[in-house]
C-alpha positions in Angstrom: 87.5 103.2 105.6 89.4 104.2 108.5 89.0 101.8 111.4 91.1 104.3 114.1 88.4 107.1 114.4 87.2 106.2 118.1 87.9 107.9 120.7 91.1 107.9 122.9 89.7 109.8 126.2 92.3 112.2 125.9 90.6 114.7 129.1 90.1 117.2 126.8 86.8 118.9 125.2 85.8 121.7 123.0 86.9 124.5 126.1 90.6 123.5 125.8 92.8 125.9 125.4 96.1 125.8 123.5 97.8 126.4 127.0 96.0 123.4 129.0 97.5 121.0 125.8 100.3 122.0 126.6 100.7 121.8 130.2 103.7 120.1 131.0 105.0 120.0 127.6 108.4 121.3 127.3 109.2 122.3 123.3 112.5 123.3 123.8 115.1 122.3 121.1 111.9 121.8 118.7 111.6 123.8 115.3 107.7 123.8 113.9 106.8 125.5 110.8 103.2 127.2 111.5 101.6 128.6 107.4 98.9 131.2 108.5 100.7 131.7 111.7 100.1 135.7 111.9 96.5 135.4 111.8 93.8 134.2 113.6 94.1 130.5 114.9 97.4 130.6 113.5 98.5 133.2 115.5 97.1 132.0 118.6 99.2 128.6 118.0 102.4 130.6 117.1 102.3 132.4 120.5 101.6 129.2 122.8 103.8 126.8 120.4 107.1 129.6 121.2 105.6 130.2 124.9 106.5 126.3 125.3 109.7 126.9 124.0 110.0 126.1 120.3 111.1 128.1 117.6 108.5 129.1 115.0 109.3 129.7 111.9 106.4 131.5 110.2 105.8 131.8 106.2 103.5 134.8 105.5 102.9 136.2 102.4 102.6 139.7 103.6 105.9 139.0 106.2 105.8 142.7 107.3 102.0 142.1 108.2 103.6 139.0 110.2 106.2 140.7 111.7 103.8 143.3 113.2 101.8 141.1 114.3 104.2 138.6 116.0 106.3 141.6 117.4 107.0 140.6 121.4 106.9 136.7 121.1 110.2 135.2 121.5 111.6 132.8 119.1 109.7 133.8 115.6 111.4 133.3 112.0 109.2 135.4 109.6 109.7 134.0 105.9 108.1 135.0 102.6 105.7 131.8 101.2 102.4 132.7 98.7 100.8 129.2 98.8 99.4 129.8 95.6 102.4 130.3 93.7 104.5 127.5 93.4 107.6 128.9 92.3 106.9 130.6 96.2 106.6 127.7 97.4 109.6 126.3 96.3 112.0 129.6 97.3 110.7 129.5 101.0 110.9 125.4 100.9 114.9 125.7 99.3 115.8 128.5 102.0 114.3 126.0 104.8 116.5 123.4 103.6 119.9 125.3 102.9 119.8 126.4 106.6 120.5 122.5 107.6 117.8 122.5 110.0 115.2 119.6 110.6 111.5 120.4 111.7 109.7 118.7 114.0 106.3 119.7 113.6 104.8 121.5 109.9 101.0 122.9 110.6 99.5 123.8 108.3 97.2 126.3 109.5 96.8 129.0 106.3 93.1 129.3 104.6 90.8 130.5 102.5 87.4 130.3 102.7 84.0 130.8 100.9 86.2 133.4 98.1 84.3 134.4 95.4 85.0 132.2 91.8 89.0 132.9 91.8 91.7 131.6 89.4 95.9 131.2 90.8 98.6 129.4 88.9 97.5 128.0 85.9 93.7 128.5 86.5 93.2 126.5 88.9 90.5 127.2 91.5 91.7 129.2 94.6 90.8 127.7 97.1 91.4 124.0 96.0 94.9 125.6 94.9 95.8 127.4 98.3 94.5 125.6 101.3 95.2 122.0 99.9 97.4 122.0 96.7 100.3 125.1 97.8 100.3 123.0 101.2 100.9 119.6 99.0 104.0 121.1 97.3 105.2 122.5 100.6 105.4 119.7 103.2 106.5 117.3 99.7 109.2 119.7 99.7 110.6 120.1 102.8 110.2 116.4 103.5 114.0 115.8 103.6 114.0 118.4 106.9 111.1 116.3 108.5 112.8 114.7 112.0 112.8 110.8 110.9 111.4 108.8 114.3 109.1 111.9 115.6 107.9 114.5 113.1 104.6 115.1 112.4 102.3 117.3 110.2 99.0 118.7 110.8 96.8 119.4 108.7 94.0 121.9 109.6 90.5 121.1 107.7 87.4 121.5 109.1 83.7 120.4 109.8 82.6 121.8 106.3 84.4 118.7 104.8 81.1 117.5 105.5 79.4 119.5 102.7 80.9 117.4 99.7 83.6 115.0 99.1 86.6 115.9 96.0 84.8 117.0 92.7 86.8 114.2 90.4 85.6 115.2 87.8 85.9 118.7 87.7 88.0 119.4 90.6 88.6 123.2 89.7 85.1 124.2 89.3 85.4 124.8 85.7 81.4 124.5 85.6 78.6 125.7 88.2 81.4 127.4 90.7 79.6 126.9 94.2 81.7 129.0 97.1 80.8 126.9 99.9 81.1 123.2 98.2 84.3 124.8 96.7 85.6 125.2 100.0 84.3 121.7 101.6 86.2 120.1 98.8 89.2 121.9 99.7 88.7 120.9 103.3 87.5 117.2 102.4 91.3 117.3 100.5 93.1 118.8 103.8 91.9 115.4 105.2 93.0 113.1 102.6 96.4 114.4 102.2 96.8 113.6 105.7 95.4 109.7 105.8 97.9 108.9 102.6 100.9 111.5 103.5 100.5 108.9 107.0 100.4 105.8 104.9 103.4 106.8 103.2 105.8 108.5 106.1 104.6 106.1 109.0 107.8 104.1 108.0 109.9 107.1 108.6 108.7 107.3 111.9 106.5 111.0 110.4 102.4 111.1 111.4 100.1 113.4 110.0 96.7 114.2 111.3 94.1 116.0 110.4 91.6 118.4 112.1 88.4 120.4 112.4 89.3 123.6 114.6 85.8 124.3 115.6 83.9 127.5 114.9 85.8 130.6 115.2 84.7 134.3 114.0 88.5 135.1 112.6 89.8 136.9 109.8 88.9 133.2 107.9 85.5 135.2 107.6 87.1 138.0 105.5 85.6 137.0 102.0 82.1 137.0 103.5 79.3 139.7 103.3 78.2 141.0 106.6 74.9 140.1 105.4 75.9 136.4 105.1 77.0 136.4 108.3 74.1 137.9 110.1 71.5 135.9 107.7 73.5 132.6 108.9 72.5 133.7 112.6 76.2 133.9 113.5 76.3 137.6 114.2 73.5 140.5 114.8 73.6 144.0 112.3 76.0 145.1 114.6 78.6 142.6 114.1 78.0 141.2 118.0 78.1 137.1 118.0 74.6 135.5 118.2 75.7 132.5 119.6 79.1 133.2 122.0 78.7 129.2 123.2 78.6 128.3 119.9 82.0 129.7 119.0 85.5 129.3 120.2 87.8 131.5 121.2 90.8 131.8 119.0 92.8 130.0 122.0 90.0 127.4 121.9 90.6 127.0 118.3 94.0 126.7 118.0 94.3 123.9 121.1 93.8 120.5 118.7 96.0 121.7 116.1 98.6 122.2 119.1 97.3 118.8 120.5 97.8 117.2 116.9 101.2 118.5 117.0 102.5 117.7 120.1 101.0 115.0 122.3 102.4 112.3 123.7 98.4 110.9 123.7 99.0 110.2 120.0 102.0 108.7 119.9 101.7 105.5 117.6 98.5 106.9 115.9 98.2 108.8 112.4 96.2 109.2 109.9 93.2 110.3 111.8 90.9 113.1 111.9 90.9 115.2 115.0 88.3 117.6 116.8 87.5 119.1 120.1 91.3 117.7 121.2 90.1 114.5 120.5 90.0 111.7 117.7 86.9 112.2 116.2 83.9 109.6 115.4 82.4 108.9 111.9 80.1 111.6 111.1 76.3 110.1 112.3 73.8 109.0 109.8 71.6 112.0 111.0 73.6 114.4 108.6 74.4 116.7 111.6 78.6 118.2 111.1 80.5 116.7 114.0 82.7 113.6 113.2 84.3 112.9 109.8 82.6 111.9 106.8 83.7 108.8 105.1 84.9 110.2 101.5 87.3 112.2 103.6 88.9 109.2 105.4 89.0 106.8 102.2 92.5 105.4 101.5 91.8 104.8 98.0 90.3 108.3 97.5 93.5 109.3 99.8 95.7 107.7 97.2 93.7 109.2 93.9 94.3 112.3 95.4 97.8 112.3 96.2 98.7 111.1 92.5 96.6 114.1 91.1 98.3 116.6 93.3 102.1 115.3 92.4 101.2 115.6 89.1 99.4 118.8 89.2 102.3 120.2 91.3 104.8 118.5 89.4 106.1 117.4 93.2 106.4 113.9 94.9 108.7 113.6 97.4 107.8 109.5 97.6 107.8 109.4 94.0 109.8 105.5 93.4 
């Protein structure tokens, strides 16, 4: 298990905003590559990672929906990318590298979660296939563009890892599809990709990290009832939040992913899992969903999954 998840004192909390990470941070001359970057969170991180300076290039599947929504913010590439459809994956990965670029930070910020029982690709389960699987083939893909000495990749999970670790043996819910412990597989995968893509890249001088966002009432949400929502106390029949403390703001949200990305506080780390712009603690024994679970952080489990994915994807960019 991972020995790293302690604490660094890094002065931030669970109020941090993507502008107070970076404070001081000049990104100019930096290229990041921001999935899900029109949309909730991901917009949030789009607009303070170009406010620092950096070009952002931003792979939407609906890129006129991105371009609408980005319109004003200096510095924005819209691209076309449907994360689950590799052949997508591939076009928006071989344009990226025929421009000669190199990237200095990939997040990978696109989602799904809680869909009802859905089938992409070859029949595999969405949301195993789009939040962990489309974003295996991408960053394996543009690898070559990754800045050697500096580059890092951020993977954005979140707490619901905690509700159940990969499903080896039936990793596309062929039997008993369960929404929710569908999408904490998905998530529990978001972290492992980041502890072995570390193992792997550290040599190159590329970290990855991984993260838990915090709650945030986004278009994430979309695929749930209003029902659900209000009968999980997050929101009254009028749609108001129940619980405003208990939520972030979408600039709250997207600060660790930005933090992940960019700060010098984690220079010489990787591998870890991230929340409230901090390195997180193992998940307590009381069962309660802050920390990170251990099944999430398992090297070996890291490794089993990153073998599965290349072959499922038919994509290894470490492949000897």
């Amino acid at each position: 298990m991972s020995t790293a998840q302690h604490k660094i004192g890094s002065g931030f909390g669970a109020t941090s905003t993507a502008d107070d990470v970076l404070a001081g941070i000049d990104l100019t001359g930096k290229l990041a590559i921001v999935t899900g970057g029109y949309s909730g969170i991901g917009l949030e991180t789009t607009r303070a990672l170009a406010g620092a300076g950096a070009r952002v290039v931003v792979p939407a599947r609906r890129p006129e929906d991105a371009r609408e929504a980005l319109e004003g913010v200096p510095g924005i590439e819209v691209d076309e990318l449907d994360l689950a459809d590799l052949e997508s994956v591939r076009g928006f990965a071989d344009r990226f590298l025929d421009s000669g670029r190199t990237v200095d930070f990939v997040i990978n910020s696109a989602g799904v979660m809680a869909c009802p029982e859905t089938r992409v690709g070859p029949g595999w389960e969405a949301q195993f296939a789009i939040n962990h699987l489309g974003h295996f083939a991408l960053v394996n893909r543009l690898w070559p563009a990754l800045e050697p000495g500096g580059a890092r990749v951020v993977a954005v999970s979140s707490g619901g890892h905690h509700l159940t670790g990969v499903r080896w043996d039936d990793v596309h819910w062929q039997q008993g599809y369960d929404k929710w412990a569908a999408y904490g597989q998905a998530k529990t995968a978001n972290v492992l990709f980041a502890v072995h893509l570390d193992r792997l890249a550290e040599s190159a001088g590329v970290r990855a990290f991984a993260l838990h966002p915090g709650a945030i009432l986004t278009p994430l949400q979309r695929h749930m009832a209003q029902e659900e929502m209000v009968e999980r106390g997050w929101i009254d029949e009028n749609g108001t939040p129940l619980n405003p403390e208990g939520f972030k703001s979408p600039q709250q949200g997207a600060a660790t992913q930005i933090w992940a990305a960019t700060s010098p506080q984690l220079a010489g780390l990787g591998g870890v899992y991230l929340e409230d712009c901090e390195v997180a603690e193992p998940a307590p024994a009381d069962g309660a969903m802050r920390g990170v679970k251990d099944w999430a952080v398992d090297p070996e489990q890291a490794a089993r999954l990153w073998e599965l994915s290349a072959e499922l994807t038919g994509v290894n960019a470490f492949a000897s």
